[in-house]
N, C-alpha and C positions, 0 to 999 in steps of 0.2 A: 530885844524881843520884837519890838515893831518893826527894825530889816530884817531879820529872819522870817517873820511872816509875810511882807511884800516878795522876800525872794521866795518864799515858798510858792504863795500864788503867781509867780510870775514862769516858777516853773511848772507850772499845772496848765498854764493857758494855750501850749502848744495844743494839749489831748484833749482842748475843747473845740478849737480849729476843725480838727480830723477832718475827712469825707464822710460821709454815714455809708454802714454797709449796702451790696447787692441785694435787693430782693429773693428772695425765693420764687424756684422754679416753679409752673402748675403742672403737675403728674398729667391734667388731661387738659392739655391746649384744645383751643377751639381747631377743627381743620379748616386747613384755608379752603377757598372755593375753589379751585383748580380739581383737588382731588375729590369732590363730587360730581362734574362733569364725566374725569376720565371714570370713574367708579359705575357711572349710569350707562358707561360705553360697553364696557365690559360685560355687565350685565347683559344686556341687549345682544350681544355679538353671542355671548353663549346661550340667550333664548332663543336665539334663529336657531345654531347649528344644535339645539336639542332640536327644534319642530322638524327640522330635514332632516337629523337621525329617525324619529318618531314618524315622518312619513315617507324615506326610505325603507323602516323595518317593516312598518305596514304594507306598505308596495310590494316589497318583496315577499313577505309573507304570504297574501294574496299568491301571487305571482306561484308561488309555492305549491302551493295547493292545486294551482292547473298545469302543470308542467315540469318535466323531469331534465337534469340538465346534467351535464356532464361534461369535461374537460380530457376524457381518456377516447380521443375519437380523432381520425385520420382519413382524408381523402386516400380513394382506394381507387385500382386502374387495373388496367389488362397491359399485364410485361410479357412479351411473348418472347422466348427465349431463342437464338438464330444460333442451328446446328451443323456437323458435318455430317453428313450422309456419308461420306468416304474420305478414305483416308492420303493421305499425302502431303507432300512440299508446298506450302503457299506460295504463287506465285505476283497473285496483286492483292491489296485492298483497296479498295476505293472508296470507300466513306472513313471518314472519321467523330471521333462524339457530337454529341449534339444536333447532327444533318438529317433532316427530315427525308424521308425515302418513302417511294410509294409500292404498290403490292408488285412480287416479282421482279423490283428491281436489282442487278447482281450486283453483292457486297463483295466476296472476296471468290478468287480464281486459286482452283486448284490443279498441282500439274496432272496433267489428263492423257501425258506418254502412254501411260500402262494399259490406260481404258481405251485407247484404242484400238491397242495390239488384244485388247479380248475382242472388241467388237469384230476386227478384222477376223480370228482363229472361228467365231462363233458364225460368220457370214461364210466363211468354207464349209465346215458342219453342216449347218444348212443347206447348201448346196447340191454336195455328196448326197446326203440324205434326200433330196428332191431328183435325182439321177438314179438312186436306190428304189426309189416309187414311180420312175417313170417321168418324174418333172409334175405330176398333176394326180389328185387324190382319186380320180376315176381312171386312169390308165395306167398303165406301164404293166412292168411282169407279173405281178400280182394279179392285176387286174384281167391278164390273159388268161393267167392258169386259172382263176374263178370260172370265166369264160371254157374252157378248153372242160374241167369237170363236171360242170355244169352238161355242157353236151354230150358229154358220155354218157352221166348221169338220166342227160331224157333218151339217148340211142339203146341205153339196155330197159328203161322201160319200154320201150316199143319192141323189143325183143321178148319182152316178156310177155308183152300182150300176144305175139306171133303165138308163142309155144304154149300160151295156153290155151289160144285157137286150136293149133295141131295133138297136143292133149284132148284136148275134148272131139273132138273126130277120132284120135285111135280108140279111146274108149269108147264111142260110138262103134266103129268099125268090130270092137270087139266082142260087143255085146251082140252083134248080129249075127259073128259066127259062132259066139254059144248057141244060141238059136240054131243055125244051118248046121252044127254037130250033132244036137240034140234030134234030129230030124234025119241026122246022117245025108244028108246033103254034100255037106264039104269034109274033107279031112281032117282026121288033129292035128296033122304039120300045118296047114293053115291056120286052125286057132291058138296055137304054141307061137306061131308067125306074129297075128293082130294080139294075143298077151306081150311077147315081146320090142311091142311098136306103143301097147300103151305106157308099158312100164319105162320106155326109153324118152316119151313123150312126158311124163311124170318127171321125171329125174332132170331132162334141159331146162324145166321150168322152174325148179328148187335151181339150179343152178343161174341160170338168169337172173335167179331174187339177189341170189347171194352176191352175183355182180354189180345191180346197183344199187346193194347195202355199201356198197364197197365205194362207188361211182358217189355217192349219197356222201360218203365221209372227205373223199377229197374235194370234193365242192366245202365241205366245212374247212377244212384243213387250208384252200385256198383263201376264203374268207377270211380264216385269221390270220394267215401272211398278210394281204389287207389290212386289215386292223392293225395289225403291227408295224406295217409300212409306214400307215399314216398315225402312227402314236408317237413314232417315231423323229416323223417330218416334224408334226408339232411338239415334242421336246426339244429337237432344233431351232425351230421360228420361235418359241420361250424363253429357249436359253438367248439369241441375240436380242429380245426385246428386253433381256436383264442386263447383256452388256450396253446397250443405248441408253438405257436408263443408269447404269451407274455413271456413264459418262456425260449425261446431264448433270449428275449432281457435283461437277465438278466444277459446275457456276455456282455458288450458292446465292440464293435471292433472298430477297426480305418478304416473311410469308406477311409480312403486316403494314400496314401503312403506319408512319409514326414518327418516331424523333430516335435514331440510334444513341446509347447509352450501354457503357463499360463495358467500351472493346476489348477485347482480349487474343488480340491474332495481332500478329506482324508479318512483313513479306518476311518470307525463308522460313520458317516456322514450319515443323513438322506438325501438324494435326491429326489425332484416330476420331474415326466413327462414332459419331456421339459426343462429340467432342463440344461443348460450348462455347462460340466465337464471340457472339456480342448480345446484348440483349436489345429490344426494341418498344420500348412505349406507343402501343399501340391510342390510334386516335377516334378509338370507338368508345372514349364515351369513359367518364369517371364516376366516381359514385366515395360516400359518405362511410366507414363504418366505426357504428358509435358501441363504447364498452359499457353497458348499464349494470350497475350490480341489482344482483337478481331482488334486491327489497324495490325496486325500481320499477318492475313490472308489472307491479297486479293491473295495472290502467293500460298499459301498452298494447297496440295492437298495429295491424297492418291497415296502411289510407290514412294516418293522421301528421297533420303540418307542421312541419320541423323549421324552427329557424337556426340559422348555424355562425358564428363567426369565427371569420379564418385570421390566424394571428401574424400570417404573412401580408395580408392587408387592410388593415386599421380602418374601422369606417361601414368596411363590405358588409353588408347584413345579406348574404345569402339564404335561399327557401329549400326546401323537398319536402318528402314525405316518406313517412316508414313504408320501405318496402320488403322488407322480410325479417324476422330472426332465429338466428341460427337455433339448430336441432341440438343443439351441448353447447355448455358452456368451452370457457377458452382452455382453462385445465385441461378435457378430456383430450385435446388435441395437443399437449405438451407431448416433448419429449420421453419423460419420464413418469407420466401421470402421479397424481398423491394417490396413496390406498390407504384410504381410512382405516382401514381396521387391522393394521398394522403399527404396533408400536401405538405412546400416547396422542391421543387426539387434541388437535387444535381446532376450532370454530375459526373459519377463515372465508368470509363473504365472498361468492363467487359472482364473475362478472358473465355474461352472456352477448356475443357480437350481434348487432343489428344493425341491418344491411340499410342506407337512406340512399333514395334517390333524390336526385339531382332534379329541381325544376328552375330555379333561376340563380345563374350563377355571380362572378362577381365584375362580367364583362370581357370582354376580346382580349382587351390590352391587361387585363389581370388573371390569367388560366389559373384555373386547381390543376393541380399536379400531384401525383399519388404520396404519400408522405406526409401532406403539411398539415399542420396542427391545426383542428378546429374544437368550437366549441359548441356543443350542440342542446335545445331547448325541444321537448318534444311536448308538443299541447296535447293532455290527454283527457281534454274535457270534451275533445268530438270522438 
């Protein structure tokens, strides 16, 4: 009994040995200090970027309330379009894109064979016609025979005047030998005589009239040979001032000062009338036009100071001022305008162009140029 109890206890004293267990975990450890610094950073970092959202919104807010602004707005220009007046075979060009040209200077050469041979045919015309008149609008045969009927014209009035001299004495003469009959003085064959000398004296002078009613018409009739002559000449000298003139336009020039853009001619190139060859960026002057939707306007008016940023140069804060706007919105100028009252109706905000002038730009070495995107702020608190 007593070794089976030592060996008992003897095998018990390993499991008194043991290690003692691990502690238990604490659900809520203390945090170490590290994560209270970063924790107060964070904080901090997002109370700033609230107070700059909070006086960003307010800013702009403000900002809001005095000025209308808009992103649908485009530097606008004078494109002047360079035509043919006439038609024909190109035979040079001499600008290419981009080349700045000034007024009248010649772009493209057109062949000008044909318009010579009018100006030539039209300078014979001429000519004939000035040999037809005499050479001179006061002379020639026209100008004789005015001349020549004319004189008739006064020689049968002064024949007229004779015969009614001689008229008035036969009937004088006549009435005295009614008298010298009546007294039996003189014979009836003598008053039958002075009857017959008045009645003959009556009748040259009707005839006389009737000559220069006559005398009277070829002076008119001469007059409009005249007239005709010279309506004539100048249909001639008109028609060759239209062949010298087509045959200028056989230079075509640049009506504009400016920068050429989208040629469209090459030498050999057959071109018609009307025809559009290149266009030209005129350098008189750009201007701003901003799309405002019409809840935009009630404060809008013309004189107020626009600032604008162009997104082709980052930085630029360009100025103007409203200078006009348009009389319809941009719809009415569509293609195909909407009609309301056709079919179901949509509620669709319309926009209105408004023309900005240009007061300071964004410098020499940075141009506006028609096209480019700006952004524009209009103060509508003046």
């Amino acid at each position: 009994m007593g070794t089976t109890t030592e060996q008992q206890v003897k095998g018990t004293q390993p499991a008194a040995t043991a290690s003692p267990p691990p502690p238990a975990r604490d659900p809520f450890p203390a945090p170490a200090p590290g994560m209270t610094t970063k924790k107060k950073i964070i904080i901090g970092v997002v109370a700033v970027i609230v107070v700059i959202g909070l006086v960003w919104a307010v800013k702009t807010f403000i900002y809001s309330r005095g000025h209308e602004t808009t992103d649908n707005a485009q530097v606008d220009g004078h494109i002047v379009p360079v035509l043919a007046k006439v038609g024909g075979y190109v035979t040079a060009v001499l600008v290419q894109d981009n080349d700045s040209v000034s007024t009248a200077q010649t772009l493209v050469r057109i062949d000008d064979s044909d318009y010579k041979v009018k100006v030539a045919q039209a300078q014979a015309d001429l000519a004939a016609a000035q040999a037809a008149a005499g050479g001179s609008r006061f002379t020639g045969q026209s100008q004789a025979a005015v001349a020549t009927a004319t004189g008739q014209a006064s020689a049968a009035d002064a024949q007229i005047q004779a015969a009614i001299a001689n008229k008035q004495k036969a009937d004088a003469d006549l009435a005295r030998m009614r008298d010298l009959v009546a007294k039996q003085i003189v014979s009836a064959q003598q008053l039958d005589a002075a009857q017959a000398a008045a009645s003959a004296a009556a009748a040259n002078v009707d005839a006389l009239q009737r000559q220069a009613a006559a005398a009277s018409g070829a002076v008119q009739n001469a007059q409009a040979g005249v007239r005709l002559a010279q309506a004539r000449l100048q249909a001639e000298q008109a028609a060759l001032d239209n062949a010298k003139l087509q045959l200028s336009y056989t230079q075509v020039t640049a009506p504009e000062t400016g920068t050429i853009s989208k040629k469209q001619v090459e030498v050999g190139q057959l071109v018609q009338s009307g025809q559009t060859l290149m266009s030209i960026v005129a350098d008189t002057g750009t201007w701003v036009t901003a799309n405002f939707k019409e809840t935009q306007l009630s404060k809008m008016h013309v004189g107020q100071p626009v600032a604008f940023e162009v997104d082709a140069y980052p930085g630029c804060e360009a100025e103007g001022k409203v200078q006009s706007l348009s009389g319809a919105t941009g719809a009415r100028f569509a293609l195909l305008p909407p009609d309301n009252a056709t079919g179901n109706f949509t509620k669709v905000v319309q926009r209105l162009p408004v023309r900005i002038a240009i007061t300071k730009g964004c410098g020499a070495s940075r141009a506006l140029r028609p096209g480019m995107s700006v952004v524009t702020h209009v103060d509508t608190r003046q």
